[in-house]
C-alpha positions as CSV (number, residue, x, y, z in Angstrom):
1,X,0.0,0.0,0.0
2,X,2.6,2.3,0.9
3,X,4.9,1.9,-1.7
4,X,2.0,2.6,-4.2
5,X,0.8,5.9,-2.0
6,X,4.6,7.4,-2.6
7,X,4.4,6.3,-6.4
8,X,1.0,8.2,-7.2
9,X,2.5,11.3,-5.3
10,X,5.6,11.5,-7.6
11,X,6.0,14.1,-9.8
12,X,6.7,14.8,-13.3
13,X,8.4,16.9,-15.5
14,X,5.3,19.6,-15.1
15,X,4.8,19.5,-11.2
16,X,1.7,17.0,-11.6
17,X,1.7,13.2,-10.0
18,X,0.0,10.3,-11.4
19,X,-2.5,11.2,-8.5
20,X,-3.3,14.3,-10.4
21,X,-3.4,12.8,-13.7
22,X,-6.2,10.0,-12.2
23,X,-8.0,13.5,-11.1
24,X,-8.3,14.8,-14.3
25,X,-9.1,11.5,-16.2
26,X,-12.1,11.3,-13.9
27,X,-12.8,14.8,-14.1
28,X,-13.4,14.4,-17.7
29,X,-15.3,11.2,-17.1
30,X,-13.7,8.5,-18.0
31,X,-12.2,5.6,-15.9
32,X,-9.2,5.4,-14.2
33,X,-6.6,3.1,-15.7
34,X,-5.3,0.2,-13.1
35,X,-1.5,2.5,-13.3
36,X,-3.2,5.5,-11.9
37,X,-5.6,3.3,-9.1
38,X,-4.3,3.2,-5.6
39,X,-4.2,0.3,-3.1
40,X,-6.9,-0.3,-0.6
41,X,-5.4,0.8,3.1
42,X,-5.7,-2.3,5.3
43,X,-7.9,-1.3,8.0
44,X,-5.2,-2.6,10.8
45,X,-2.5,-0.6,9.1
46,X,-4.4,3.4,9.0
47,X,-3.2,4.3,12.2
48,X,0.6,3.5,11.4
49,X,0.0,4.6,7.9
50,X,-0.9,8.5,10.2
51,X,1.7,8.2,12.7
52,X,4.0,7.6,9.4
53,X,2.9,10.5,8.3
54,X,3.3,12.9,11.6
55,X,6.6,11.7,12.2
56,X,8.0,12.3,8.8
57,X,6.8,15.6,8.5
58,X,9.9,16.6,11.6
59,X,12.2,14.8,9.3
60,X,15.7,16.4,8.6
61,X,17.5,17.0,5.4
62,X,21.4,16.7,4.5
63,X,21.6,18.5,1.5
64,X,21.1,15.7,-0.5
65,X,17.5,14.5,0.6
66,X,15.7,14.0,3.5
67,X,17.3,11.9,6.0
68,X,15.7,8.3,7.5
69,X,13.4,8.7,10.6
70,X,15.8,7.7,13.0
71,X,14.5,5.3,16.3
72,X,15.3,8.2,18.1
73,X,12.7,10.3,16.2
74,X,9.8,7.6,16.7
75,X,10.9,7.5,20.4
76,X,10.3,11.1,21.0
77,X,7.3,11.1,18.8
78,X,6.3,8.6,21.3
79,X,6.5,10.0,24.3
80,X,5.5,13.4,23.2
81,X,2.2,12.4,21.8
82,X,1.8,10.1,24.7
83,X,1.1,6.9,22.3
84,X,2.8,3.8,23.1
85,X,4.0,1.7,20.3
86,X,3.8,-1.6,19.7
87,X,7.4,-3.3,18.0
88,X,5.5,-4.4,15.0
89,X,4.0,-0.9,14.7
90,X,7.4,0.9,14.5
91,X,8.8,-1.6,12.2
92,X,5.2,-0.8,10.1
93,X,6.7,2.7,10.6
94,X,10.5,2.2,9.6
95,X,9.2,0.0,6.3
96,X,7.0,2.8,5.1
97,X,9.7,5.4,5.8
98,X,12.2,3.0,3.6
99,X,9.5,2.9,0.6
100,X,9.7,6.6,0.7
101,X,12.9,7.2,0.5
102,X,13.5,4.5,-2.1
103,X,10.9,6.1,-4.3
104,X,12.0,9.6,-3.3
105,X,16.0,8.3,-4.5
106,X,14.4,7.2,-7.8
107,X,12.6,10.6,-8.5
108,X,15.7,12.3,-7.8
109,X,17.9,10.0,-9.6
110,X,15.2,10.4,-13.2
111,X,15.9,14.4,-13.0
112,X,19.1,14.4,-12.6
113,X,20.0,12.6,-15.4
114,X,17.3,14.9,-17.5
115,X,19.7,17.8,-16.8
């Protein structure tokens, strides 16, 4: 699911994602083609899928990209929000954060040899 979320949200050459793409195709009523069509959320998995979210909005950057969320990060997240996490639900957490940066890396890695 996640993966799939980060892919949709990439952009192109002209600012838009695939995501925006699927908005338009509908928009002009047609159906949206299974490349554009995002993954059903498991319904176990929306409350990491938020926390994921939360906690990578903090992240730092090295001048390169935007740096892993660090154990440390979830840790304070943690306590400052008062939610206690479960191991699998950090490791729900540090794979999501890994698909982002992968798909991030690739998006990065198709402009730069466009220049």
């Amino acid at each position: 699911f996640g993966t799939r979320e980060f892919e949709l949200a990439k952009t192109n050459d002209n600012g838009s994602s695939l995501r925006d793409e699927a908005q338009a195709i509908v928009a002009m009523g047609h159906e949206i083609p299974d490349d554009y069509k995002s993954l059903p959320m498991p319904e176990n998995y929306r409350h990491c899928w938020s926390w994921f979210g939360e906690i990578s909005r903090t992240r730092s950057s090295n001048g390169f990209g935007q740096n892993p969320i660090s154990y440390s990060e979830i840790d304070a997240w943690s306590r400052l929000t008062n939610i206690e996490l479960t191991p699998l639900e950090v490791s729900a957490i540090m794979r999501l954060d890994s698909a982002y940066l992968t798909i991030q890396a690739e998006q990065i890695a198709q402009r730069s040899k466009k220049k």
